[in-house]
C-alpha positions in Angstrom: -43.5 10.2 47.1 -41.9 6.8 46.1 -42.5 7.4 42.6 -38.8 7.6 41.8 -37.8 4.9 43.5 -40.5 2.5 41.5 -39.4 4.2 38.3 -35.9 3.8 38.9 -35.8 0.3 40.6 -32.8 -1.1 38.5 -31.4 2.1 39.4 -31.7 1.7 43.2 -30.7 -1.8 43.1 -27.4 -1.4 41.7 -26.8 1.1 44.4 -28.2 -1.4 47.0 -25.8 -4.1 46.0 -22.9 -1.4 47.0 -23.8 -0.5 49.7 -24.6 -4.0 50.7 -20.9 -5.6 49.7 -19.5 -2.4 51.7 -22.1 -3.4 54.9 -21.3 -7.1 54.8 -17.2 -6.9 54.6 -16.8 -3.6 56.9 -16.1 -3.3 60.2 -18.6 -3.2 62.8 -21.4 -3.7 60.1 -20.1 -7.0 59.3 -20.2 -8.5 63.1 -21.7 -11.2 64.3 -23.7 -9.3 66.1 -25.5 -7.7 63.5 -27.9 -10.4 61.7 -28.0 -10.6 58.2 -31.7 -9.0 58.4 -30.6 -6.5 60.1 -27.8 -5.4 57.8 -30.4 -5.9 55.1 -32.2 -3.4 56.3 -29.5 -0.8 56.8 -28.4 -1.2 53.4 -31.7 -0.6 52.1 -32.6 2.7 54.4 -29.0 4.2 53.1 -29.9 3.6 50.0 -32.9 4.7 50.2 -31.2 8.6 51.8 -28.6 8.6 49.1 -30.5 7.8 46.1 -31.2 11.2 44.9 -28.0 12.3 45.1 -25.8 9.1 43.9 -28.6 8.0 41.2 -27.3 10.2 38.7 -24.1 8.8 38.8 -25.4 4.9 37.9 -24.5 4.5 34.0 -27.4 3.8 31.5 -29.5 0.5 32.5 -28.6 -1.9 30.5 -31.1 -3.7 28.2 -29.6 -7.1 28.7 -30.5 -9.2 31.9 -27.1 -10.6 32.0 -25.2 -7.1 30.8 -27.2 -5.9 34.2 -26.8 -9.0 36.4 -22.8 -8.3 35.5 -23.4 -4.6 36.2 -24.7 -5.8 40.0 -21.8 -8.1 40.8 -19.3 -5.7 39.5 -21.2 -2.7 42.4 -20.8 -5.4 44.9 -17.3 -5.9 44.2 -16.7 -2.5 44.8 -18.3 -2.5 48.3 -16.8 -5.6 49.2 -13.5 -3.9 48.8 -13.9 -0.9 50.2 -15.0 -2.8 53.4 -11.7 -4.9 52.9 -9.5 -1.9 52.8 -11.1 -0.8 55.9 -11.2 -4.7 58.0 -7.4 -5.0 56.8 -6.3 -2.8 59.9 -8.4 -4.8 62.4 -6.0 -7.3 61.2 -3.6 -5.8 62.6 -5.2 -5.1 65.8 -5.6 -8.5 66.2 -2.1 -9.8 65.0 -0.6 -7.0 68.0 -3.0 -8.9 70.5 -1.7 -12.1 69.3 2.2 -10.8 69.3 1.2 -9.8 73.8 -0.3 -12.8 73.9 3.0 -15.1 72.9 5.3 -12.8 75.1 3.2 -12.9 77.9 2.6 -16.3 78.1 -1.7 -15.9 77.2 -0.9 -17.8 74.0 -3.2 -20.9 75.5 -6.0 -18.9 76.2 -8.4 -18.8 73.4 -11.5 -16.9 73.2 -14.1 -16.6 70.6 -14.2 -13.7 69.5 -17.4 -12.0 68.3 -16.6 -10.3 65.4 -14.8 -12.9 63.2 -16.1 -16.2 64.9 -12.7 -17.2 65.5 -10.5 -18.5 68.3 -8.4 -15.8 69.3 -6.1 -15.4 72.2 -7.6 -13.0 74.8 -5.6 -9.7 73.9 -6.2 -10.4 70.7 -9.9 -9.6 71.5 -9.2 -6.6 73.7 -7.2 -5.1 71.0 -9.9 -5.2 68.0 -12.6 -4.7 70.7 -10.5 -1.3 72.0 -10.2 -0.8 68.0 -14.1 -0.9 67.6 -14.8 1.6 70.4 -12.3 3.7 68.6 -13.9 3.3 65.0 -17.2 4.7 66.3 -15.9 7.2 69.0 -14.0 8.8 66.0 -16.8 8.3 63.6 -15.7 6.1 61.1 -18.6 4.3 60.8 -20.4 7.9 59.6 -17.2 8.4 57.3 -16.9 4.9 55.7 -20.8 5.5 54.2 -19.5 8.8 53.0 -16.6 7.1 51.7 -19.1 4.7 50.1 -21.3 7.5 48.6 -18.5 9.4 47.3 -17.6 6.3 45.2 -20.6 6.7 43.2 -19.0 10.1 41.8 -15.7 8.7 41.8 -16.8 5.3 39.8 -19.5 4.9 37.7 -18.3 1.7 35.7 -16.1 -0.6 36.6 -13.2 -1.0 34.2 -10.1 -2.7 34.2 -7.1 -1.7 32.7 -3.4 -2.2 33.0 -2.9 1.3 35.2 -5.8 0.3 36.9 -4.7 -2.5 37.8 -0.8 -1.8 38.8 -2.3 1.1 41.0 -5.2 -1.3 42.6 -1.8 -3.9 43.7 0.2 -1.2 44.8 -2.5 0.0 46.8 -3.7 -3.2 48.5 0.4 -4.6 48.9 0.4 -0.4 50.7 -2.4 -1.4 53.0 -1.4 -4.9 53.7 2.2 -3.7 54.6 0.6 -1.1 57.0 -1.0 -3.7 58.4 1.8 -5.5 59.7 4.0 -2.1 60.5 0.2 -0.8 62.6 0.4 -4.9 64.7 4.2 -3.7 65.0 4.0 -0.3 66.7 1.1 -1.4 68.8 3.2 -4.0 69.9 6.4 -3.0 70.4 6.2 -1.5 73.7 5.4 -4.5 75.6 7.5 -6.2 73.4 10.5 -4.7 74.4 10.0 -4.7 77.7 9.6 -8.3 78.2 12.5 -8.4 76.0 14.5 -7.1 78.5 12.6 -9.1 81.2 13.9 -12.3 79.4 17.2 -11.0 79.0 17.6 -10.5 83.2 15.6 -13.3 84.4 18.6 -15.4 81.8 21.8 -13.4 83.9 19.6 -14.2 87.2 19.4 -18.3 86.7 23.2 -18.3 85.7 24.0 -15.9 88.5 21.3 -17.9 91.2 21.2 -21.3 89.4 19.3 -22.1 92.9 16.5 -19.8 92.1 13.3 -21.5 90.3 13.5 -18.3 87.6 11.0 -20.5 85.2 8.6 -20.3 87.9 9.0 -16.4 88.5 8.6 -15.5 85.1 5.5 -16.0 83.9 3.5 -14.1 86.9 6.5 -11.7 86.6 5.8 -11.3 83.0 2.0 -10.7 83.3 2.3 -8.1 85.6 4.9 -6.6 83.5 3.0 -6.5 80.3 -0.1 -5.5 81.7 1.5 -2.6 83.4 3.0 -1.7 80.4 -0.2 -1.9 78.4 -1.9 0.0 80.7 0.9 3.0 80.5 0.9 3.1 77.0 -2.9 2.9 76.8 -2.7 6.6 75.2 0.3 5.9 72.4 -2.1 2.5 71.5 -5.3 4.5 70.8 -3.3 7.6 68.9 -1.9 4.4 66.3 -5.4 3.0 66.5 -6.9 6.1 64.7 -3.6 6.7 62.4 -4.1 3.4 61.1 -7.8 3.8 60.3 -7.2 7.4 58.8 -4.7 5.6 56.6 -7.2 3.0 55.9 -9.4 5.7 54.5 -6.8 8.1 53.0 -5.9 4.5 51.1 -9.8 4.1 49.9 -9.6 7.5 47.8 -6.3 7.3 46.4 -8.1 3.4 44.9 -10.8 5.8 44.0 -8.4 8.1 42.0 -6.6 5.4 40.4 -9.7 4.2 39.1 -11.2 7.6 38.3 -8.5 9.0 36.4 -8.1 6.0 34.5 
C-alpha cells in the first residue's frame, strides 16, 4: 500500500515542503497554539491525501543533490507566500483593533496575543480573534489547502521572469493596499463617532469651562465605542469575509501570473 510513497520519496518531499511553508506562515495553522510537532504532522497527513493527485504535477527529480535541495527551497517559498497573502488581512484586523484602541482611550492596555506573540492592545486581539472564528466558520481553512493543492497544477517550476515579476509586485502592493483600506472600513464606524464625540465634548468645555469634560470623556467614550461596535457587529463580520475572499481571489490571480508566464 505505501509502495508509491517509498518509490516516490523525493517526490513526496517536495510536496511536503509546500504544504509545510503554506502550514507554518497561514493563519490559524501558524498559531502559537499549534506546536511545531503538531503542524509537522498535518503537513505530512495532507500530503500524504493529495499525493496521488498533485504528484504528477512535481517536475522530473533532479539528479543533483543541490539542483533538488534548490528545487525544495523554491516549493517552500511558494507555501510561505501563499500563507502570507492569506495572514496579510489579519493585519489588518489587527491595525482596526489598534485604530479603537487609540480613539477609545485602550491604547495602554496591552495583551499578548496568542497568535503572533506580540503585545497588542485589547481590541486588537478581539478583532483577529472575531477574524479567526470567521476564517473557520466560513471554511477557509478547508479552502486555503485547496488553494494549496491547486497550486501544484497551476506551478510546477518556479521561474522568474520580468512579467512574473511586475505581476507578483502588483499583486502583493494590491493586497497590502487592501490591507490598510479592510483596517479602514472596519474602523471607521467607531471612528467617526468618537469623532463627533470629540468634537461636542470641545463646544461643551468652551460653552461650561466649569465642567471637568476631560474627566467625562473617557468613560463617555468607552461606552460610546463599545456601543457602537456592538451595532455594527454585523457590517464588521460581512468586511471580515470580503477581505478574506479577496485574499484568496488575490492567491489565483499570483497563480495565473505565474502560470501563464
Amino acid at each position: 500500500m505505501l509502495e508509491p510513497f517509498v518509490y516516490n520519496f523525493q517526490t513526496f518531499m517536495l510536496i511536503f515542503a509546500r504544504i509545510m511553508g503554506l502550514i507554518n506562515t497561514a493563519p490559524i495553522y501558524a498559531s502559537e497554539a499549534v506546536k511545531l510537532p503538531l503542524r509537522v504532522m498535518i503537513a505530512f497527513l495532507t500530503t500524504l491525501i493529495i499525493f496521488p493527485v498533485t504528484a504528477n504535477y512535481i517536475p522530473p527529480i533532479p539528479s543533483s543533490m543541490g539542483e533538488y535541495f534548490l528545487l525544495a527551497i523554491s516549493e517552500i517559498f511558494v507555501g510561505v507566500l501563499i500563507g502570507f497573502m492569506v495572514s496579510i488581512i489579519f493585519a489588518g484586523f489587527q491595525m482596526a483593533g489598534e485604530f479603537f484602541s487609540v480613539q477609545m482611550g485602550f491604547g495602554y492596555t496591552q495583551v499578548l496575543d496568542p497568535v503572533s506573540q506580540s503585545s497588542l492592545p485589547v481590541l486588537s486581539i478581539l478583532k483577529n480573534m472575531l477574524g479567526m472564528l470567521l476564517f473557520l466558520v466560513v471554511g477557509a481553512h478547508r479552502i486555503l489547502l485547496e488553494s494549496i493543492v491547486f497550486s501544484f497544477e497551476r506551478l510546477q517550476i518556479l521561474k522568474f521572469t520580468n512579467e512574473v515579476n511586475s505581476g507578483i509586485l502588483h499583486v502583493l502592493e494590491y493586497s497590502v493596499g487592501a490591507m490598510f483600506v479592510v483596517a479602514f472600513k472596519l474602523a471607521l464606524p467607531v471612528m467617526g463617532i468618537i469623532l463627533l464625540v470629540t468634537i461636542a465634548e470641545a463646544l461643551m468645555g468652551k460653552v461650561a469651562p466649569q465642567l471637568n469634560i476631560l474627566q467625562i470623556s473617557f468613560p463617555a467614550k468607552i461606552a460610546i465605542g463599545l456601543i457602537i461596535m456592538i451595532i455594527t457587529i454585523p457590517f464588521i463580520e460581512k468586511q471580515m469575509v470580503e477581505s478574506i475572499e479577496l485574499s484568496f481571489d488575490q492567491i489565483h490571480r499570483m497563480l495565473g501570473n505565474w502560470h501563464h508566464n
